[in-house]
N, C-alpha and C positions, 0 to 999 in steps of 0.2 A: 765503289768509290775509288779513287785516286790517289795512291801512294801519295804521290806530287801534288797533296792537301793545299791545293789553293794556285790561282794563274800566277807563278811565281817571276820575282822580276822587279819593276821597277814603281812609279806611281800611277796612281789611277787614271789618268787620264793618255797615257802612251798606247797610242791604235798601231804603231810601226809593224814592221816586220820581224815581233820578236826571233822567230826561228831563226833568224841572220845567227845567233847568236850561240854559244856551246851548250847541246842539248844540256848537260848533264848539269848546268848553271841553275835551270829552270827548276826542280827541285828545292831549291834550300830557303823561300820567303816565309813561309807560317814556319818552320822548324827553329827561325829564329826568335818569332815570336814565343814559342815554346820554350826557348829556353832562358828570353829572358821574366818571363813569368813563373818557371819552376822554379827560379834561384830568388826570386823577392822575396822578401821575409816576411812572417806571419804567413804563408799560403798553406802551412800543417803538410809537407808534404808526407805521403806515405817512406817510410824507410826501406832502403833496399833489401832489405834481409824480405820485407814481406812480401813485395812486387816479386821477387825472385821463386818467395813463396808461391806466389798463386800464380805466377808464368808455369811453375814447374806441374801446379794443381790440372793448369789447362792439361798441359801433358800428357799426366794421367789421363782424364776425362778423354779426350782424342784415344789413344791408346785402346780405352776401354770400347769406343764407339767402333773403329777403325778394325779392331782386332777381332772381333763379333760378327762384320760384315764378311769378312773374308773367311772367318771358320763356318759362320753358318746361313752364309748367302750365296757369295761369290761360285760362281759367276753371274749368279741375278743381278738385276738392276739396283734394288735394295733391299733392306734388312727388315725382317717384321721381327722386329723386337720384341713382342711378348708370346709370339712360337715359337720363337728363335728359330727364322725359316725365312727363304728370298722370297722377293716379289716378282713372279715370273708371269708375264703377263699372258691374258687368254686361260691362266690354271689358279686363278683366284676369281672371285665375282667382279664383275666390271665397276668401278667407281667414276663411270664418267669420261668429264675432261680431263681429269688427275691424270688417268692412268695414260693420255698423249702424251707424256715426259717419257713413260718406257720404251725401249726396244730393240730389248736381248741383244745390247750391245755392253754391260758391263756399268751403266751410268755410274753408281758411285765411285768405281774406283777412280773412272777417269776421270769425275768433276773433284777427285781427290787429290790429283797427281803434283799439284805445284803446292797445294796444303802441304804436304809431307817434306817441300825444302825447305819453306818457309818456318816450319817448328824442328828445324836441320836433321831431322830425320831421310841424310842421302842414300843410305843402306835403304833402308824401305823402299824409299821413291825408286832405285834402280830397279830394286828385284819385280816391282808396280811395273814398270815401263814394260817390261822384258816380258809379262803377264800380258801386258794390252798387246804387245804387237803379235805375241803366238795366240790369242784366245782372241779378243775381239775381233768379228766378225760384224760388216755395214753393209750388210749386203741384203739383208733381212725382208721378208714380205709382210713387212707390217707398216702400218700406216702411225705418223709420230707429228710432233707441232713445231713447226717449223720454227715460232720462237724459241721452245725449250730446246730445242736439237742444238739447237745455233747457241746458245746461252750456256747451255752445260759440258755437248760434247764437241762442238768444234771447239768452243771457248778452253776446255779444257785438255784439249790436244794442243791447241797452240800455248796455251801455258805450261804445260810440261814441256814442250818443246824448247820456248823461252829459258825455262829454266835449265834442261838439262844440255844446252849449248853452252849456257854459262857454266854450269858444273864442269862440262869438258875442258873448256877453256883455262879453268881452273889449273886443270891437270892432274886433281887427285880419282876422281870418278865420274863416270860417262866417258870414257875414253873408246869406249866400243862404239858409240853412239852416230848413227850416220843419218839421221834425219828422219827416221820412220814414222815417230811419230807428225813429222810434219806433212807426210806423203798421206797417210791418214786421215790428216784435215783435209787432202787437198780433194781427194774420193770422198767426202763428207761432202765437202763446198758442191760439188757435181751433182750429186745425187740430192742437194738442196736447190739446184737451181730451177728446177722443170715449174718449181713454187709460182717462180714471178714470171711465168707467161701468162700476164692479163695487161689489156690495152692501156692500164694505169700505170703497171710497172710494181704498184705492192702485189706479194704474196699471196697466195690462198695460205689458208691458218693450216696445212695438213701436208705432207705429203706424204706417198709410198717411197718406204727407200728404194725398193725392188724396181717398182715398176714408174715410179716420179706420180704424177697429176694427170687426170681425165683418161689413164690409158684404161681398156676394159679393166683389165685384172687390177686396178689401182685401189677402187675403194673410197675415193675422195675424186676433189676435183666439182664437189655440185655446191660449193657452201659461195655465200654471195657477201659474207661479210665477214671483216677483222677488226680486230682492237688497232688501235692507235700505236702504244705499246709492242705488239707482234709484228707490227710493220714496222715501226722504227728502232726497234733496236737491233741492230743488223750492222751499223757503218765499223763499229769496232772490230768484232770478229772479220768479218769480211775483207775491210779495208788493209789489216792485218795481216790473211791469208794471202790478199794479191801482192803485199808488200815483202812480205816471205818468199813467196815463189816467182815473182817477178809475172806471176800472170794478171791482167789486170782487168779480168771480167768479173767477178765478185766486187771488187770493190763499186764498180761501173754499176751493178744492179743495187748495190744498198745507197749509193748512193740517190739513184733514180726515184729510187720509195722514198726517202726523204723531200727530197723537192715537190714530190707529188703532194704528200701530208702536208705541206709547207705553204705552200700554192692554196688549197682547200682549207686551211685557218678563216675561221670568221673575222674577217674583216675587220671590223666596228671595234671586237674586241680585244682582238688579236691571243684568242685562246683556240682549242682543239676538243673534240668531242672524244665520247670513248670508242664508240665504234663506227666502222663508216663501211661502207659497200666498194668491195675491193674493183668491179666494172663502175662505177659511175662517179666514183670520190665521194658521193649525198651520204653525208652524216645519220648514220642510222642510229645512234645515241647521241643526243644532244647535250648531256649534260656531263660538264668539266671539274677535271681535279686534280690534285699532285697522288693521289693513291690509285688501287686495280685499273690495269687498262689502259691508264696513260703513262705512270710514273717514270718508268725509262728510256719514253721518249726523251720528255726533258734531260735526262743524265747526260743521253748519248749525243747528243748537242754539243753540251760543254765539254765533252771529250771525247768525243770527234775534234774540237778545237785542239783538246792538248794536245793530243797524238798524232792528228795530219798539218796541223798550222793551217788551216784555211781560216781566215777569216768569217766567210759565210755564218759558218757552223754558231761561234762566236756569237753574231748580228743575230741571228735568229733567236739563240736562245735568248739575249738579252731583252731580247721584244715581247718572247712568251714569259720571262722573267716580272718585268715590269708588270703585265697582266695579271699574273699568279699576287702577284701582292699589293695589284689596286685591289680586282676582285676576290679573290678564294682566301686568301691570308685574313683572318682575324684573329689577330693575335690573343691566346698562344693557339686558336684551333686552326684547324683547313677545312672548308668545306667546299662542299661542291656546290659550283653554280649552272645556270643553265646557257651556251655560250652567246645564245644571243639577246638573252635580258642578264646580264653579270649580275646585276645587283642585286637580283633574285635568288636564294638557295634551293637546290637541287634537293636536297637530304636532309637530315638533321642528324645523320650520324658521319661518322667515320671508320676508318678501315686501316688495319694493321700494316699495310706497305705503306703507308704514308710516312712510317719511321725513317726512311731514309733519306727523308727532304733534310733534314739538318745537316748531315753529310754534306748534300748536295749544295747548300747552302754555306759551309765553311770552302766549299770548293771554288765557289763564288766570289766568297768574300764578305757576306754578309751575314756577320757576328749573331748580334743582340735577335733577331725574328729565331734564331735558329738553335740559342739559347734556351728560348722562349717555349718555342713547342718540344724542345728535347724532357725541359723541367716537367711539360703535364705530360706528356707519355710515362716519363717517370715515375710522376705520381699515381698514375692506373694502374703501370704494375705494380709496386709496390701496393697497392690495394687487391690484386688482383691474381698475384705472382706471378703473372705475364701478361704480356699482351694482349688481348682477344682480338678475333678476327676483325670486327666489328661493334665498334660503342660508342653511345652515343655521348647530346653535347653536352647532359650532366652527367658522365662518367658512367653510364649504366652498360652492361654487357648487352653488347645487340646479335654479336654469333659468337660462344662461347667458345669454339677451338684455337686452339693454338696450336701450331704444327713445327713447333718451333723455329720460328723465321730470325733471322739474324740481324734486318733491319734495323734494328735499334740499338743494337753492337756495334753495327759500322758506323752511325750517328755519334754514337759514346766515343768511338775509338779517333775519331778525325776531330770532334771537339777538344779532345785531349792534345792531336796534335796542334789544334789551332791555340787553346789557350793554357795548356800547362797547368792549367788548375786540377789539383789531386781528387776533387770531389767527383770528377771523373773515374778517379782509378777504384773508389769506394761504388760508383755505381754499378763498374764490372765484376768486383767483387761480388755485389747483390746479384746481377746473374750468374754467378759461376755457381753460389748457394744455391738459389732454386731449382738451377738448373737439377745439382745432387742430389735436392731433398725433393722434387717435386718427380720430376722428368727420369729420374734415373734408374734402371730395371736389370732383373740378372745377366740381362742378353743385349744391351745399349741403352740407348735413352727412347724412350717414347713419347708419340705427341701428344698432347695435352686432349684429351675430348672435350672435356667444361671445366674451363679455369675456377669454376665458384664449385665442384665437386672435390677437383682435383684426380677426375676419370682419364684413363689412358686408352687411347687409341695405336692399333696394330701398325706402326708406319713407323719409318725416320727416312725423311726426304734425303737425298743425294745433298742439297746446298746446306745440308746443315754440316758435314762435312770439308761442304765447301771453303764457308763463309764463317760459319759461327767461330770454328775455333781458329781460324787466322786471325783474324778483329781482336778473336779475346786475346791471343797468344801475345800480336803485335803491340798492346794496350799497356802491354804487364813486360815485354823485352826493350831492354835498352840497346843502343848500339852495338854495343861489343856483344850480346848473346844473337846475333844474325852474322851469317855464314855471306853475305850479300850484303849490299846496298840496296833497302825498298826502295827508295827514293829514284830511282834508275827507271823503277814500271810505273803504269798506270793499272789500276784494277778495272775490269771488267763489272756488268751489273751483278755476275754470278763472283764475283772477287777472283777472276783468273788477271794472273799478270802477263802483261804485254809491255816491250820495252818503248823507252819512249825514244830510244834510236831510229826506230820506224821510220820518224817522221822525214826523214831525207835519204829513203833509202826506194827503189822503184818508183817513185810519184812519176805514175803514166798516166794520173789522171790531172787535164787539166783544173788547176784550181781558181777560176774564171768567178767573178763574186756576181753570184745573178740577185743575190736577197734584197740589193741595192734598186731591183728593177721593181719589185712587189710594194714596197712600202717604203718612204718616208722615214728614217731612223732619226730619235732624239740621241745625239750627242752624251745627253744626262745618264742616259743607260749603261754609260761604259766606265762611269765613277770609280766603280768598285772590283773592275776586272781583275785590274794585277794592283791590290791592292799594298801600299807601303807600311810595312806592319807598324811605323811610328803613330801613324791614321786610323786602325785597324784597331788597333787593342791602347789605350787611354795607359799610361804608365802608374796602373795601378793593380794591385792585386788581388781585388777585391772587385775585378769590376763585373766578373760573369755572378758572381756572387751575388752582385746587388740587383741584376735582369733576374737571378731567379727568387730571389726572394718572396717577392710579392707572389708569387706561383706557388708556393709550399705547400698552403690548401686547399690547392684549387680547385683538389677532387673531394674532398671531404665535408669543408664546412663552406663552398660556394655551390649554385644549383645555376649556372650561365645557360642560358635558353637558345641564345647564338642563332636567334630567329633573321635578325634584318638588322641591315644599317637603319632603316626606314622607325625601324622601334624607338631603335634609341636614343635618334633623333626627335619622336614626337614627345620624348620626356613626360611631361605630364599633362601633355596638350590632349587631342581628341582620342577617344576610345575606341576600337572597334567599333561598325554597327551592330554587332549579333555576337554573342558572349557561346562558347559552344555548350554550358552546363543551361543556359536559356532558351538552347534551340528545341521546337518541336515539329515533327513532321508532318503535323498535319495543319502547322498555322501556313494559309496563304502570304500570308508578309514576309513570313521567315522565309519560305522559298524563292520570292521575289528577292530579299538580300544577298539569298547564297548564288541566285543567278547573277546581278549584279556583279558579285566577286568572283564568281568564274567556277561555281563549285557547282554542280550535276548531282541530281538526286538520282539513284535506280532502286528500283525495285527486285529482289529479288523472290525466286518462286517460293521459299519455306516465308514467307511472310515479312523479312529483316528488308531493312533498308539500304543502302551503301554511297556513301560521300566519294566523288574524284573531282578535286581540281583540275581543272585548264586553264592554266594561269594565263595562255595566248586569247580566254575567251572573256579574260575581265573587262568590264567596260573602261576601266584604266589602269594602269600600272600601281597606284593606288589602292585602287580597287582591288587588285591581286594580290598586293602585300596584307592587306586585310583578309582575301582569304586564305592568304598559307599561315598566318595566324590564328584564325580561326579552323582549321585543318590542325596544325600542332595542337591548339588546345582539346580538340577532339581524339586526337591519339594521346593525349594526357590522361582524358576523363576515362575512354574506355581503357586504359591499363589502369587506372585508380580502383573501378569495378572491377578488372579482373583479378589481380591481388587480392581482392575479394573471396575467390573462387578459388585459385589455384597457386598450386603448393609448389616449389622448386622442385631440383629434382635433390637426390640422396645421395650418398655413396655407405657400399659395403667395402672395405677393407679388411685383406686378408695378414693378420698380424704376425701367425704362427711361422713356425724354422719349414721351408727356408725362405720365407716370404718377406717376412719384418714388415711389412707395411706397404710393399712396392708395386701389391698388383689391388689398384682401384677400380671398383668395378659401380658404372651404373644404375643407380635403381631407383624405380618408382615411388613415390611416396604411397601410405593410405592419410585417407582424408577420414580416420581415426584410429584410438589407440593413442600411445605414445607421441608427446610433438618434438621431434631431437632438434629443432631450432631453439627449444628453450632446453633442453639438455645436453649442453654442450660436452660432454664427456661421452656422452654416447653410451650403447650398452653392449658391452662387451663378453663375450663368449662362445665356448667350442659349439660345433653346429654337429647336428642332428636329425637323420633323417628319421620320418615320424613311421607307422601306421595305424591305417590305410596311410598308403602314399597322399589320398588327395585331402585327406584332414576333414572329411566332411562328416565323421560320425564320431565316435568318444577313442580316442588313444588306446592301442591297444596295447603301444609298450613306453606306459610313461616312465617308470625308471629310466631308460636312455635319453627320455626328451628332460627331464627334472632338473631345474638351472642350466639348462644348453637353448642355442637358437634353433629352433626347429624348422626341417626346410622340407616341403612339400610342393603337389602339383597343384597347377592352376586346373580350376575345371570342375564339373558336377554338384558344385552349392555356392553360396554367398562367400564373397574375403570375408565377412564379418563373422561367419559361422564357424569358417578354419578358423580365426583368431578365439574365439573363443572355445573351441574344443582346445587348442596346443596352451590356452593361460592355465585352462582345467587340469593339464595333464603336469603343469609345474613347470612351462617354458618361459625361460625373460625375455626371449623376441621368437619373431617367425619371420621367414623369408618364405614366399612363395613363386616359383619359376614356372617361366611360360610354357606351355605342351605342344606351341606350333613350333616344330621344328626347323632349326636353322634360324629363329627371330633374334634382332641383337637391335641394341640401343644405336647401334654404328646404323642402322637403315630405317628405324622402326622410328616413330614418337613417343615422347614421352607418355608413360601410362600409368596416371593415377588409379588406385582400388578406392572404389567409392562406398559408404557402406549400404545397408538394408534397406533403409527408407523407417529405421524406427531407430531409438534412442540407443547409441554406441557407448555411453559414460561410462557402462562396464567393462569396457575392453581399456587396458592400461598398460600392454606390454605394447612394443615399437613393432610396426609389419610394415617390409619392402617389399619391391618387387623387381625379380629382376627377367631378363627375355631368354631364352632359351640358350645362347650360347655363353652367355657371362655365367646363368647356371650351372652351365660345364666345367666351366672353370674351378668352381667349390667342390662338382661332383666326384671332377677329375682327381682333384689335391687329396680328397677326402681318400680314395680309392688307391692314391699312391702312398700317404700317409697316413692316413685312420686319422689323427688327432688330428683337426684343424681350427684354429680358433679366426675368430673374426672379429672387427667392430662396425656397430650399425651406428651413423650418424650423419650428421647433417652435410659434412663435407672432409674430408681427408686430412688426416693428424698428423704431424710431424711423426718421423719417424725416432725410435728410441734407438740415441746414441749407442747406447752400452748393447745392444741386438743391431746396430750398424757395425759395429766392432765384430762384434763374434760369427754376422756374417761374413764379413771381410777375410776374417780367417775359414770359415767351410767352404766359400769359394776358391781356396787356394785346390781344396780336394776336387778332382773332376767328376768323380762320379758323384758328391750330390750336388757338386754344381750341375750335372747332364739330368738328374732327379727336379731341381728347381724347373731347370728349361720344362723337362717334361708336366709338370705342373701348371705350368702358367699355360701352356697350349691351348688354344682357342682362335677360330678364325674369325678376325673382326671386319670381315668384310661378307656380308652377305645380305641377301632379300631384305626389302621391308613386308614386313607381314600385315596382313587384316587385323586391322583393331576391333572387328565385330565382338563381342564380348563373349563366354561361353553361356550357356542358355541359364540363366539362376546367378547371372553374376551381372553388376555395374561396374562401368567403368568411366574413364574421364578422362578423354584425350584431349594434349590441350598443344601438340601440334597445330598452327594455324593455318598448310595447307591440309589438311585431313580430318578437321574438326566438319563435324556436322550434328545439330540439334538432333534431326530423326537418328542418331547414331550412338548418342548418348543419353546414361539415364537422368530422369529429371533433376536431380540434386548433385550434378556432377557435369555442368554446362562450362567449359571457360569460356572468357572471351581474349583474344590473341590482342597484343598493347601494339600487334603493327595495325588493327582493322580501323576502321576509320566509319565503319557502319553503325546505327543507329538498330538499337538492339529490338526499338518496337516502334511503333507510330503517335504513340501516347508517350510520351519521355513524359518522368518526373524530373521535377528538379535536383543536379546532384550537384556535392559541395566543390571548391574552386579544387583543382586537383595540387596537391602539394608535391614540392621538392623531395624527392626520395633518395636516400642514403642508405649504406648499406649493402652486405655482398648478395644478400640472398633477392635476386629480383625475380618476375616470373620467366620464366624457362624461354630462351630464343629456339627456338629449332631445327630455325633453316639454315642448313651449310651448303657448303658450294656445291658437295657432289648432289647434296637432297635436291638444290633448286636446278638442277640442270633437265633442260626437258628431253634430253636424248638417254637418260636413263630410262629404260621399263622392268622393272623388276614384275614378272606376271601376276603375281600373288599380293600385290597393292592394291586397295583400294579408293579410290579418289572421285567420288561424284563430281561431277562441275559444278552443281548448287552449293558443294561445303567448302567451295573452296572461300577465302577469304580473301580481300583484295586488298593490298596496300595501299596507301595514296602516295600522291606525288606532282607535284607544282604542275608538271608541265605534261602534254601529252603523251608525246616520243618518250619521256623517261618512264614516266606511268608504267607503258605498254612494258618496260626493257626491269624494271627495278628489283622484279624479285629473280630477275636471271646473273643480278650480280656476280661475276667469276672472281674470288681471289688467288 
């Protein structure tokens, strides 16, 4: 988002040639607004002493992140935080598309490089520079994505650039400094460009640095489609780099992908799909939204306007603006529609990049919507401690990781500049907490694996660096503690700054307004461009205050279904024809209505049935709203029954010195024994390994096991039989860990221990499970320090102050600070394993691609709350499915690297009979839904 918070200037309705005018003027319209809403009385503002306070906390927190990468990564791309060890790509397992943002060029330092001026850390930043230009090397034979390349590493060459010309000019430091870093971008921009040789002009999503696109040794070069998103966020950087070096073919190619996407907008609606076929322009995802996929299209729109003054850029966005808030805005959600029936929904969930539409939206001008969705995001996390990837539209977790995205900092950080209301500066504070109490590890912060555990996965992206602690730093600094004027850049979508002097500096390209030729522009659109903050914000102090109010419980005590305009219009008029807890498979009428409504019965070969809409195939539009309503009530009913069956997932946390709490770990539930959902304290104690290792015969040394959790192998008899030999021998829990070697929660699905197939009441101590390498993790500790204690419980405790303290102090020691690292070692990135069970044992896997009946034992069946299939041909009647509140829901499993089809881990097993299929209104999205990338 954009320093220069808002089209700054004069009133709304002025289309001139603002650039006529002194760039540096454009900056100062919301900041007025800011200040005269921080100074009204009654606004409770926070006190300097404490802003100062948690400016200084960010600090730290940077410090700690920043200081970690470079002792125990650098030169890798990033930091694995719980090995305390780089992510060097090719020498870890493959994650996919993830791992197209590396390549072994140093990614986080340099998406680092302009964070370190902006928290005036210019010692740093120099000795940083001075690092990139001897060690990074862009010469590399590895194939990378041409968005993230562009977003992180050109983006953040030219912001160090930006920044250390100003430093020079300063006069106090960069005085050596002769451009290197910008010669840098300029062999980056080269070595991006072989991307856009296609007869369209966008991108291929890949290219070789070494060798560019389609050359033999390239490696890429065969892919036929791109995001929306990957093709258009390009004009900034780009435009940038020709403006810098006075070369003007970079800007010439992003600009060309723009118009191309521009051109290919649906007409009718004047929206854009997520993915389209980079030879032909044809929309290969039909279905639109402000989150994954498209979201920085929209940004680089409106600033492309600030930074080059064209017009166009301006007109356009205004068009696909006006769209986004006839159809996809329902206030406070966003969802996705489909872009050539709008009034249709796509989804019923949402997705964590959509955090930065309020941003985008102050940048606009347009207050109260932005207000609006900032309050329920708010409310999730706080119910949720972050964000999840993905949830749906009554608040429920749809993919529970978080990867720490910053999205919603820069939303918090730009509403703060627009309205000056302190309730802003308390929301940052509520990140900067969880951030410490949740995310924060001996060796940086790590990302979240399931927000409802509070499990940590092996990663910290590069833009958490980036982005995170600028927003927070900038949130919590007042004028006088910046070494600069922000107001002077624009931010990038990765938050690198670019000045906005640009704008009259090299324009070799003509800025010729073609958007005029495409479409028809309403006048009404341009209201609120440069909005007059007398207009803008009502002379009152209390007015964001009163937009959110009515929000407060929106995630708690409302269950908003956010199905259709079409619903809420019929009020209390006609009903559905066909109720889903009424449907049966084998009535001839029933399938007469569901064909009517556009809904397809299949048969599948284990016997189950499976529901997909074609909403194109309703006999009316009508007609289809009726069956994506009866589709939602069916993915209602079967999560209602599967809650039924299946249990969340656990966490084991490791309590003991030097851990305190910070390494959560993964684990299965058993479906008996102990229920820690209704024990919330959990049961706590030192762990112990048993014999026999595998626990299947009587304890041979209960003294060691007697009030400790006892932890044994999975394999050679029932869960239920180890649980009851280890209660025998005096254990208060048992953990049992996996014997396929290399299996981790990070690749595997959730795996419930199901019990014997005979009455469990006697078992009453708590048993988890955890996979082979989080195993390690306890075996490892246990091995470096004999004593380890742990807590077994339903999801991750706060950690105790007074043991935050007194680590704070052993960390000062480096050797058992280098003891802790060695402890926490484990690779979280490896194979998914076979869920085949060991021969004498059930299980209960209740991943929903990897579920299959013949796979699982009979009393240990889920059913996945994404399937939409009819469990048998005879349905009984089942009750109306209710509003569910609540952290613990059943387990989502699929994350971006799981759903990607270009991973093959060998040792997977996946029938195409078990797989389960999601629904989805429309064809094209059907086919595309479960390949969602965020």
């Amino acid at each position: 988002m954009s320093g220069a918070a808002g089209c700054q200037g004069g009133g709304g309705g002025d289309r001139g040639p603002r650039w006529r005018r002194p760039w540096k003027l454009l900056a100062l319209g919301l900041l007025s607004a800011s200040s005269v809403l921080a100074a009204a009385p009654g606004a409770g503002a926070m006190s300097k002493e404490e802003k100062r306070r948690l400016g200084n906390q960010v600090l730290e927190m940077f410090d700690h992140a920043y200081s970690n990468y470079m002792e125990h990564a650098y030169p890798a791309d990033e930091l694995m935080p719980l090995t305390c060890r780089g992510r060097v790509r090719g020498q870890e397992p493959s994650r996919g598309d993830v791992d197209d943002a590396l390549g072994k060029f140093s990614l986080t330092l340099i998406d680092t490089l302009d964070t370190l001026v902006v928290l005036n850390k210019t010692k740093e930043f120099e000795e940083a520079v001075k690092k990139v230009i001897k060690d990074v090397n862009l010469d590399n034979d590895i194939v990378v994505s041409v968005f993230e390349t562009n977003i992180r590493v050109l983006g953040g060459l030219l912001g160090g650039h930006s920044v250390a010309i100003m430093l020079k000019e300063k006069g106090e430091y960069m005085q050596w400094y002769n451009g290197e870093l910008l010669q840098m971008a300029k062999e980056l921009g080269y070595k991006l460009l072989p991307a856009f040789n296609t007869t369209s002009g966008l991108p291929y999503p890949r290219v070789n640095l070494k060798f560019g696109v389609r050359h033999p040794e390239a490696r890429t070069g065969t892919e036929t489609d791109t995001c929306t998103a990957c093709a258009g966020t390009l004009i900034l950087e780009f435009a940038a780099l020709s403006r810098f070096t006075g070369t003007s073919i970079f800007e010439e190619y992003a600009r060309k992908a723009l118009d191309f996407i521009w051109e290919k907008r649906q007409r009718s609606s004047n929206l854009v799909g997520v993915t389209i076929n980079i030879h032909t322009g044809d929309w290969v995802r039909k279905d639109s939204g402000v989150g994954a996929g498209i979201d920085s299209y929209y940004e680089y729109l409106l600033k492309a306007y600030v930074l080059l003054g064209d017009d166009s850029f301006l007109e356009r966005f205004n068009t696909h603006y006006d769209a986004i808030m006839r159809y996809i805005s329902q206030p406070p959600l966003l969802l996705d529609v489909h872009i050539h029936k709008p009034m249709l929904n796509a989804r019923t969930w949402m997705d964590s990049l959509l955090a930065f539409f309020p941003g985008l939206q102050v940048l606009k001008g347009d207050i109260r919507p932005a207000i609006e969705t900032h309050e329920m995001l708010y409310q999730v996390i706080k119910k949720h401690n972050f964000l999840p990837e993905a949830f749906t539209t009554d608040f429920r977790v749809h993919w529970a990781q978080h990867p720490l995205r910053p999205e919603f900092a820069e939303s918090t950080y730009f509403l703060y500049k627009a309205t000056g209301d302190p309730y802003y500066l308390e929301v940052g504070k509520t990140l900067i907490e969880n951030l410490n109490k949740y995310a924060r590890v001996p060796c940086g912060f790590a990302a979240m694996k399931d927000v409802r555990t509070g499990s940590h996965e092996d990663r910290m992206d590069s833009f958490f660096l980036a982005e995170m602690f600028k927003y927070l730093y900038l949130l919590f600094a007042d004028k006088e503690d910046m070494i600069f004027d922000i107001e002077d850049y624009i931010f990038t979508t990765e938050a690198h700054l670019l000045p906005l002097w640009l704008s009259t500096t090299n324009q070799t390209v003509s800025k010729k307004n073609t958007t005029t030729e495409y479409t028809e522009l309403d006048d009404s659109n341009f209201d609120w461009t440069c909005p007059n903050t007398q207009i803008l914000f009502p002379n009152d102090p209390m007015f964001a205050q009163s937009i959110r109010e009515p929000l407060k419980n929106v995630v708690d005590k409302s269950c908003p279904r956010g199905i259709s305009r079409a619903e809420e219009s019929l009020g209390s008029g006609p009903k559905p024809p066909l109720r889903a807890r009424d449907f049966m498979a084998s009535n001839p009428e029933h399938l007469e209505i569901l064909k009517k409504m556009g809904v397809s019965l299949i048969h599948l070969k284990d016997g189950r049935v499976q529901l997909v809409q074609h909403a194109v195939q309703a006999a009316s539009s009508l007609d289809a709203e009726d069956g994506l309503r009866f589709m939602q009530e069916m993915i209602e009913l079967s999560s209602q029954q599967q809650k039924e069956q299946q249990l969340p997932p656990r966490a084991v946390q490791i309590v003991s010195h030097p851990f305190f709490g910070r390494v959560v770990l993964t684990a299965g539930p058993a479906q008996f024994g102990m229920d820690l959902s209704k024990h919330k304290a959990g049961t706590r104690g030192f762990v112990a390994t048993i014999k026999p290792y595998n626990g299947c015969s009587e304890i041979t040394n209960p003294e060691a096991v007697k009030e400790k959790i006892a932890l044994m192998q999975r394999g050679q008899c029932m869960f239920a039989e180890k649980a009851r030999n280890i209660q025998k021998a005096g254990a208060i829990g048992g953990i049992v860990i996996d014997d396929n070697e290399g299996s981790s929660s990070d690749t595997a699905p959730l795996f419930q221990m199901a019990g014997d197939g005979k009455n469990t009441d006697d078992i009453t101590i708590p048993m988890l499970f955890l996979f082979n390498k989080e195993g390690n993790i306890i075996l490892d500790a246990i091995r470096e320090y004999e004593a380890v204690e742990v807590l077994l419980s339903d999801k991750a405790k706060d950690r105790d102050l007074e043991m935050e303290s007194m680590d704070q102090k052993l960390s000062e020691n480096d050797s058992h600070k280098q003891n802790s690292e060695e402890a926490t070692s484990a690779s979280q990135d490896v194979g998914a394993v076979s869920e085949e069970p060991e021969e004498g044992e059930s299980s209960d896997v209740t991943d929903p691609e990897s579920l299959s009946p013949a796979d699982a034992d009979s009393d240990s069946i889920s059913i996945s709350n994404q399937d939409s299939s009819v469990p048998g041909t005879n349905e009984a009647s089942a009750p109306e499915p209710a509003c569910t509140q609540g952290d613990h829901q059943p387990q989502e499993q699929k994350t971006e690297t799981e759903s990607n089809s270009k991973v093959n881990w060998d040792n997977k097993v996946q029938p195409m009979e078990s797989i389960l299929a999601d629904w989805n209104e429309d064809i094209e999205a059907f086919e595309m839904m479960e390949k969602d990338e965020l």
